[in-house]
Each structure stands twice: as C-alpha cells, then as structure tokens.
C-alpha positions in Angstrom: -12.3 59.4 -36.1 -14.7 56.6 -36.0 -14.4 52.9 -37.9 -17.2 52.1 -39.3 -18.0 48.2 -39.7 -21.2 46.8 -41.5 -20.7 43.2 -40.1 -21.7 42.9 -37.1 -20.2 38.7 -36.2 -16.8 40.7 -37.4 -16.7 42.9 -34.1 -16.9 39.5 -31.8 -13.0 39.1 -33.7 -11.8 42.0 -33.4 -9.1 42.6 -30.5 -10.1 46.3 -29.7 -13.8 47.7 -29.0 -15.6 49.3 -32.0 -18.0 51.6 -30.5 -17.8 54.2 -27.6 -20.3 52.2 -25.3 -18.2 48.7 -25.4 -16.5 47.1 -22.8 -12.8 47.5 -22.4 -11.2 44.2 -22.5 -7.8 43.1 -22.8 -7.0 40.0 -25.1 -6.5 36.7 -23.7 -3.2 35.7 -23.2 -3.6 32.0 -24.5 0.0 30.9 -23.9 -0.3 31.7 -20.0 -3.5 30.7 -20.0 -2.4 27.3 -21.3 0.3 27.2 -19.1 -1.7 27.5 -16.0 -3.9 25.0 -16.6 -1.4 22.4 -17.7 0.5 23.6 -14.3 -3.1 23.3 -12.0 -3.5 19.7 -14.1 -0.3 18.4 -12.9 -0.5 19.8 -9.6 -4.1 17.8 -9.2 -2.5 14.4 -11.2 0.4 14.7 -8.4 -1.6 14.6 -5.5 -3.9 11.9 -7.1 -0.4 9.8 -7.7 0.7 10.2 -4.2 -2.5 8.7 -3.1 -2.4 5.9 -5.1 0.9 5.2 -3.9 0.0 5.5 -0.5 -2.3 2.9 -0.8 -0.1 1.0 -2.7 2.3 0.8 0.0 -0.6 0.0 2.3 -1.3 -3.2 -0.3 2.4 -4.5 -0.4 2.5 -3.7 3.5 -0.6 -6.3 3.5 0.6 -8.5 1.0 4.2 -9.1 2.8 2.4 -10.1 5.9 0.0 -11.9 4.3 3.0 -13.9 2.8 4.8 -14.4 6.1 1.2 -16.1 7.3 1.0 -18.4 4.4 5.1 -19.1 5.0 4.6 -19.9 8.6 1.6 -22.2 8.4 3.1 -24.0 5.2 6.1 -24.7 8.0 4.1 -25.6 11.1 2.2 -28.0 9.0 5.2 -29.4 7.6 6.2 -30.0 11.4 5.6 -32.9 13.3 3.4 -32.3 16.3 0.8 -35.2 18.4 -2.0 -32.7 19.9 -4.8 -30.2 18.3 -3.6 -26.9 18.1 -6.1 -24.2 19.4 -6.9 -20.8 17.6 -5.4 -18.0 19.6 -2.8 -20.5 21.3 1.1 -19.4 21.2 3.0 -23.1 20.6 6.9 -23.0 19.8 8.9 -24.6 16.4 12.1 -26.7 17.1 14.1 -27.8 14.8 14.8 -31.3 15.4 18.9 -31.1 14.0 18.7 -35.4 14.5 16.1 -36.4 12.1 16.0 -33.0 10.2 12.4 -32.2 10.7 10.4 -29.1 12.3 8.8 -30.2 15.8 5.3 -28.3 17.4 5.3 -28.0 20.9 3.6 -25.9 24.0 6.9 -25.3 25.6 8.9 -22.2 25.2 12.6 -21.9 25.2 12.8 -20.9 29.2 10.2 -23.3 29.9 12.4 -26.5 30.4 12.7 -27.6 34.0 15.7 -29.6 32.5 16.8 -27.4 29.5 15.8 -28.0 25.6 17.1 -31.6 24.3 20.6 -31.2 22.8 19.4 -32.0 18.9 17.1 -29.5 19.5 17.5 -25.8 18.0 14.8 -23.0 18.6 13.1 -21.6 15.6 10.5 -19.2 16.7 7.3 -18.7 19.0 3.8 -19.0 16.5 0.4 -18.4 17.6 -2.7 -19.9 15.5 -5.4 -17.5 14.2 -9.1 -17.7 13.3 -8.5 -17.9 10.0 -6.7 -21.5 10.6 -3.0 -19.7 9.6 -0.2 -19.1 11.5 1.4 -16.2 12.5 5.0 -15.5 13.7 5.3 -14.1 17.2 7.6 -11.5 18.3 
C-alpha cells in the first residue's frame, strides 16, 4: 500500500518517509535535545564563573595589600623621625608610650647596645618602596 501526497513542502512535516528511496530518520527528540544544551550551557557558564572568581580573589588578594601599604605609610608619616628615609631601606616604628606618638628610627629591636628606652614599645620593622609607600616587614 502506498500514500500518495500531491504536496510536496507537506513531506518535509511529516514524521515518517513517504517514498521507498527516502532516508530513514528518526524524530528529534526536542525535550533531550533541549535539555542537553541547557546542561552543556551551564557546564560552560560554570567554568567561566570560576574564573572570574579566581581572578576576583586575585583582585581582593591585591587590594588587601594594597591597603596594608597605604595603612603603613599613612602611620610612618604620622611618626616623628629627623633623617631622609631611603627607598629599599628597612627602618623600625616605636611607639613613644610618653608623649603618645609613633617614632622612625634605623635601629631594630636587638640592636641596642644598652636596650630600647623604657617609654618605648616596638611596633614593627617597615621597609620604603619605589613607589614612595611603605611596606610592613615580616
């Protein structure tokens, strides 16, 4: 038994071949089809995300330090200190409990030959940079 069909756009339409010669094809499962690609979409938007967030960690890792720099020089310029500072030079903060003010000088904590000044109180070592900031030595 063969179906005859005298429009020809209407066999494009048609689920199921109309002639001995066609091609077998199946139907297209849209649903699945539709489903896979949202699944392959998200897949690619999540590995896009966790980029961006690794170099958004990278920023704020940046940023923090950046922050400490600006925190430190805003403190050794608030300190009192009689001598130019040079870049790449470690100096040492005081904190001068008598008068209440910060104090710059070259001499470290175990450099004393008679021991830091009793008002005195270490802070921490700083080093100036190229960039005329300070940074916080460990």
């Amino acid at each position: 038994m063969r179906i005859e069909d005298k429009d020809p756009a209407r066999h494009a339409a048609i689920e199921y071949p109309m002639e001995v010669s066609a091609p077998v094809f199946a139907p297209i499962k849209v649903l699945e089809e539709k489903d896979k690609a949202v699944n392959i979409a998200r897949q690619n938007a999540q590995l896009e995300y966790d980029r961006i967030m690794e170099q958004a960690e990278v920023l704020m890792k940046q940023a923090k330090s950046l922050q400490a720099r600006l925190d430190a020089t805003e403190m050794v310029h608030r300190a009192k200190f009689s001598f130019n500072p040079l870049h790449g030079k470690t100096y040492h903060l005081y904190f001068d409990n008598k008068n209440n003010t910060n104090i710059l000088i070259q001499n470290g904590p175990d450099e004393w030959s008679c021991g830091i000044p009793l008002h005195w109180t270490y802070s921490y070592a700083v080093k100036k940079l190229g960039d005329s900031t300070w940074a916080v030595v460990e």
